[in-house]
C-alpha angles and dihedrals in degrees: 000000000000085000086055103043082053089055093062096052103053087054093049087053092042085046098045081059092048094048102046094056097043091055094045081082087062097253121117113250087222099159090044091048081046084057091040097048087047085055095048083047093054091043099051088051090064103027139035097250130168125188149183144176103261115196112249098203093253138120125210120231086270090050104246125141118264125208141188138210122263113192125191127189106210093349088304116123107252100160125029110176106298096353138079149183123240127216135216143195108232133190103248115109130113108227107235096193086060092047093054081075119002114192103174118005114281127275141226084246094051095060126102138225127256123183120245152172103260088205095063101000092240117154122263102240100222122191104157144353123078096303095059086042083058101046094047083054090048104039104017108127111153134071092269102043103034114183137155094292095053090050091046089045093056082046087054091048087054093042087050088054100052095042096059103034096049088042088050098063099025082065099064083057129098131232129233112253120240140169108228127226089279101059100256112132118224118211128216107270140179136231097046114153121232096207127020103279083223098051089098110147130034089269096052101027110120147129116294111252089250093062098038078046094053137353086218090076079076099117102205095150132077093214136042105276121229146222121230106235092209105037101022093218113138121241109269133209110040111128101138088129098040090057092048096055086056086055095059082080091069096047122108103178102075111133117264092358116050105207137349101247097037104047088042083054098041085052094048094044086045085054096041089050093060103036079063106045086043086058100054093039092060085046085054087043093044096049091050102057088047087061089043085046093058091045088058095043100049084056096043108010131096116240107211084201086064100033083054087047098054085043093062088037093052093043092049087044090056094041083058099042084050087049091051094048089051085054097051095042084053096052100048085044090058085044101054109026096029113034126096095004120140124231100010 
C-alpha cells in the first residue's frame, strides 16, 4: 500500500510539471489533468488526502495566472508542485495483542509496522482510506475500533477462565498410580494441573507437561486411590472430580466470564453483530459514492445518449443547410441561364 501510494505521488508531482509547461503556451492541459484527477481518485481511496490549486507565481503568454496542485495526507504536506514526500512502513510498533500478556520481551519480530514520512520520520496521520481500514483490523482493540487483538482478547478472557477453573478443581483430584517403563513405582498424588497454569491466552493455552507426559496424571478421583496389597488391583469408582469437572459446564459464576456456553454465545453474537453492521455501512458507503459518482459524471462526463442526439441534430442541420444551398444553386442557375431568353 505504502509502494503504491508512493507511486502517486510521484505522478501527480511528474504531472503538476507537465502541466504546468504545457499550459505556459495558453492552452488547458485537459488529458493530462484527466491523468492527474484518476490518480487523486485512486489515492483518496487508500489515504485521507485533501487538495487545492495553489498559485505558482507565473503567468501564461496571454498573461493569466497559472496554478498547481498541492496535495496533504492528514494535514501533512505529501505533494508540493513537482515534489513529494514518500512514506514508509517502518518496524516500530509495539504489538498490543502481545503486551495484554507478555510472556518473554518483545522481539524484532514482534513488532509492528507504522506509516511515516521517510524525510523526518514523523507519523502519517491516517483517518480514512484502505490503510487506515488495514491497520484498525491489525491494531483495533477497543469497543469503537474492533480489530483482530480486541476479539482475540475476548478469546484469551474465555481461555483464562477455563484454564483456572478447570485447574482449580482438577487439582483437588488424585492421580492413578503407575510404575513407569523403568520399574519405579508412582504413587497417587494431589495438586496436578489439567492445562498449563501459564497457558493463558489462545497462543500459549495448552496441556499441562504431567498430562502430555502421562495420561495417568489424569486426577479423576476425590481421594487418594489405593493399591490392594493382596490382589494388586487399584480402587475403582471413584470419579467425584471427574464429575465435577463435567458440571463446570453448567456454572455461571466463573470470574470475568461467567460461564463457558454464554460468554462463547454472547462473543459470537458481539462478532456476528459487526460484521453485520460493517457490511451495511460499506453498502451505504458504497451507494452513496455512486450518487456522488453520477453527480460527477453528468458535469464531466461524456453521455453517449447525447453525444448520439447532437450527432442526429447536427447531421439534420447539415442535410437542410445542404437543401438550402441546392435551392439556391437552382434559383441563380434559372436566373442566369434561363431568364429572358426567347424560344425556349
Amino acid at each position: 500500500q505504502s509502494k503504491r501510494v508512493n507511486e502517486i505521488g510521484s505522478q501527480i508531482a511528474a504531472l503538476n510539471e507537465s502541466i504546468l509547461k504545457f499550459e505556459l503556451s495558453g492552452n488547458s492541459a485537459n488529458d493530462l489533468r484527466d491523468k492527474r484527477n484518476l490518480l487523486l481518485d485512486e489515492l483518496s481511496g487508500l489515504v485521507n488526502i485533501t487538495y487545492q490549486d495553489v498559485p505558482t507565481g507565473k503567468v501564461d503568454i496571454n498573461g493569466a495566472p497559472l496554478s498547481t496542485l498541492n496535495v496533504t495526507i492528514g494535514g501533512a504536506a505529501f505533494v508540493t508542485d513537482n515534489q513529494y514526500r514518500a512514506i514508509e512502513a517502518v518496524q516500530d510498533k509495539t504489538n498490543d495483542v502481545l503486551d495484554a500478556f507478555p510472556v518473554q520481551p518483545v522481539a524484532p519480530d514482534d513488532l509492528l509496522h507504522s506509516i511515516r514520512f521517510v524525510d523526518d520520520a514523523s507519523e502519517v496521520n491516517l483517518s480514512g482510506g484502505a490503510m487506515k481500514a488495514y491497520l484498525d483490523i491489525r491494531d483495533g482493540n477497543t469497543v469503537d475500533t474492533q480489530g483482530i487483538p480486541y476479539f482475540k482478547a475476548q478469546l484469551d478472557k474465555l481461555v483464562k477462565g477455563l484454564v483456572e477453573s478447570f485447574n482449580a478443581v482438577h487439582e483437588t483430584g488424585y492421580t492413578m498410580p503407575y510404575t513407569d517403563d523403568f520399574g519405579v513405582f508412582h504413587p497417587s498424588v494431589t495438586g496436578i494441573p489439567f492445562f498449563d497454569p501459564d497457558g493463558l491466552t489462545l497462543d500459549t493455552f495448552d496441556l499441562s507437561s504431567y498430562i502430555k507426559e502421562n495420561p495417568a496424571y489424569l486426577a479423576p478421583a476425590h481421594k487418594k486411590v489405593e493399591i490392594d496389597p493382596v490382589t494388586g488391583d487399584y480402587e475403582t469408582g471413584n470419579n467425584e472430580v471427574a464429575l465435577a469437572l463435567v458440571k463446570l459446564q453448567q456454572r455461571s459464576d466463573i470470574p470475568v466470564i461467567g460461564g463457558f456456553e454464554k460468554y462463547y454465545n454472547t462473543f459470537l453474537t458481539e462478532l456476528a453483530s459487526e460484521t453485520s453492521h460493517a457490511l451495511r455501512t460499506s453498502e451505504q458507503e458504497y451507494a452513496l459514492l455512486d450518487g456522488l459518482e453520477a453527480q460527477r459524471m453528468s458535469v464531466s462526463g461524456v453521455s453517449l445518449d447525447e453525444e448520439m442526439t447532437n450527432l442526429i441534430r447536427f447531421q439534420q442541420a447539415y442535410n437542410a443547410a445542404a437543401r438550402v444551398i441546392t435551392a439556391m444553386d437552382e434559383a441563380l442557375d434559372v436566373l442566369i441561364n434561363r431568364t429572358g431568353r426567347v424560344g425556349l
